[in-house]
N, C-alpha and C positions, 0 to 999 in steps of 0.2 A: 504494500500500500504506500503509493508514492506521497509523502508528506511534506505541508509548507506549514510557516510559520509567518501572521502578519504581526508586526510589532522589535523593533530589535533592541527595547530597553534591556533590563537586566533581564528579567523574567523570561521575556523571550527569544531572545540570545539563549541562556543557560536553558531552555526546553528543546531547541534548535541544536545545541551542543548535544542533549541527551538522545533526539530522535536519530543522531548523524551517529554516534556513537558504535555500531554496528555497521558503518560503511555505508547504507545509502544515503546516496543524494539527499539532501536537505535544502528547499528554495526560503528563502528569509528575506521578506520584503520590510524594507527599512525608508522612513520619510526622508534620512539628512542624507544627504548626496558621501559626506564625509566619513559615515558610518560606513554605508557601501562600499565604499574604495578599503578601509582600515579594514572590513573582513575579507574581503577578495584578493587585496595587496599582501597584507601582512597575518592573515585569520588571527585578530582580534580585534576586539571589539572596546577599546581605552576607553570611548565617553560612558560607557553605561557597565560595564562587564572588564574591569582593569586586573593583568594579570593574570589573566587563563588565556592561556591558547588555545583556538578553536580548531576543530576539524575540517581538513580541506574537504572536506564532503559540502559542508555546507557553501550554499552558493547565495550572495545578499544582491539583492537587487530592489529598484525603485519604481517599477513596473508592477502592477498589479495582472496586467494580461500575460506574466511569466510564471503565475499561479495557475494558468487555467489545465496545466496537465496534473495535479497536485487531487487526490484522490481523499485529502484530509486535510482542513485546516486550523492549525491552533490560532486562534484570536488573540492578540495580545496586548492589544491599545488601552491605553484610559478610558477608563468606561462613559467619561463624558464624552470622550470620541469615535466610540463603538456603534452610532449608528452611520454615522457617515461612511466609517471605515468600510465596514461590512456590506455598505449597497455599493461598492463598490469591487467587490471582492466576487471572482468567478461565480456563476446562480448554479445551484444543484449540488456544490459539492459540501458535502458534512462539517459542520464548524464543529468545534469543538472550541467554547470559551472558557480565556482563563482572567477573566475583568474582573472584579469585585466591585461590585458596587449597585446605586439605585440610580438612575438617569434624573438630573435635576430640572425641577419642572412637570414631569410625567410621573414619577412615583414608579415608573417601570425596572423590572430586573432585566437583567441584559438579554436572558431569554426570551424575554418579551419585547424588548429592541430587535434582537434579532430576525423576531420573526418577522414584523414590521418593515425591517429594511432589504429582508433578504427572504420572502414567501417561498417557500418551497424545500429550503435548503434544512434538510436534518441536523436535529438542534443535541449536543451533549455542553457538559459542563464538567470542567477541571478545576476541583478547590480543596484549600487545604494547610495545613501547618505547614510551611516550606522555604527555606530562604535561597535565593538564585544560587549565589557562588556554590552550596553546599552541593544542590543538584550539578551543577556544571563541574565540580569537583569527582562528581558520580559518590558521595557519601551517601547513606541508607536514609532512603524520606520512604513515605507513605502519605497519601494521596485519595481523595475520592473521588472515581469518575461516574457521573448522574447522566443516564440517559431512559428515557422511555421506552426507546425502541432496543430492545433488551440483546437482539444479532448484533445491531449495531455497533452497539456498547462494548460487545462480545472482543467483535474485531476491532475497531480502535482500542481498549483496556492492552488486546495482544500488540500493536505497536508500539506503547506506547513505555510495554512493561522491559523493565532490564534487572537484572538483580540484584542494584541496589534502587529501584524504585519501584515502588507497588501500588498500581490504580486499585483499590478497593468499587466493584461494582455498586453502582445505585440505579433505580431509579425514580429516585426522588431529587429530580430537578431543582424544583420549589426550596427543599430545605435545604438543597446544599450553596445556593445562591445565598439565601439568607442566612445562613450561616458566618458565609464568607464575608458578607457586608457587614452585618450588625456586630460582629464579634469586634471590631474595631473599636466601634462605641463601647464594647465595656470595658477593653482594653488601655482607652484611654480614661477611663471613670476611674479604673484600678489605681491607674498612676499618677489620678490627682487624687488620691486615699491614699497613696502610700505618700506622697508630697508633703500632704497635710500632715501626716502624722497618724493618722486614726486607728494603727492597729492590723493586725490580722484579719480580727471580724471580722470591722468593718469591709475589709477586700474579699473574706471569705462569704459575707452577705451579698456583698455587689454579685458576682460572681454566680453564685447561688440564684438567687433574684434575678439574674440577666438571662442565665440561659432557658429560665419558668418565663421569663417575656419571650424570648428567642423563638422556644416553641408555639408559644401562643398567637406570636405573629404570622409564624407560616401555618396552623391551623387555618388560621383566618385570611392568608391567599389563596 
């Protein structure tokens, strides 16, 4: 399954790094003219991803019509920029987002962006405790990949897996979106309670309390 990568910040650089990792071809479409030449020139990636060297497999480029043979594609933009990105990204082929976030303005999850800008095109989601360098390091993460269409899921979870990375199958879309957004917010609650001083409880409550919202909100999408 020929795979592309839109986005070449950190995150998707380092998913890019992980997909090539096994020798194929990897397309990595990147916005800044400068990023492109740094992985093609030199395979790395200095503005967003400093110090790992990439796989010549990967190939970056600033064309979006150089995805359209790309049989899977990871999404990798700011989610404030995921709808644009994505109506422009080949139609038909399976995205698989790694955004986090709610579209501001619309209240939408990016799955719901998605489908909006890009009708037709089979929707999964990639989210999860994970920091780039460590994946692009190939150190041991775990992962959960949410799709509906449960083949689907089947065969992208197998490209996507190596054995130091493990897509846990879902499909539960909805939570794993929300998930990935909301956790932020308590993450940042935590570290104005530990700032403040207030204790363990106190972060042990947030904490507690956050993820009895968490589920309560994706109940209620």
């Amino acid at each position: 399954m020929k795979a592309g990568v839109i986005g070449a910040g950190a995150w998707g650089t380092a998913l890019a790094q992980l997909l090539a990792s096994d020798g194929q071809d990897v397309a990595l479409w990147a916005l800044e003219p400068d990023v492109v030449d740094a992985i093609n020139a030199g395979h790395e990636n200095p503005l967003y991803l400093a110090n790992i060297p990439l796989s010549p497999s990967i190939r970056a480029t600033g064309a979006m019509a150089d995805l359209a043979a790309c049989e899977m594609l990871l999404v990798v933009s700011p989610a404030q920029h995921l709808r644009r990105v994505v109506a422009q990204a080949p139609a038909g082929v399976p995205l698989v987002l790694c955004s986090k976030g709610i579209e501001a303005g619309t209240s939408l999850l990016m799955s719901e962006v998605a489908q909006q800008a890009q009708p037709g095109s089979p929707i999964a989601v990639l989210s999860g405790p994970t920091f780039a360098h460590e994946v692009a390091r190939g150190l041991p993460t775990a992962i959960t990949l949410a799709c509906e269409d449960r083949a689907l899921g089947q065969r992208l979870a197998a490209r996507i897996a190596r054995a130091s990375f493990r897509p846990y199958l879902s499909d539960d879309v909805i939570g794993a979106e929300i998930g990935g957004a909301v956790k932020n917010v308590l993450a940042i609650a935590c570290g104005v309670a530990e700032g403040a001083g207030l204790g363990l409880n106190a972060r042990a409550a947030l904490i507690s309390r956050g993820f009895a919202e968490m589920t309560r909100f994706g109940l209620a999408r």
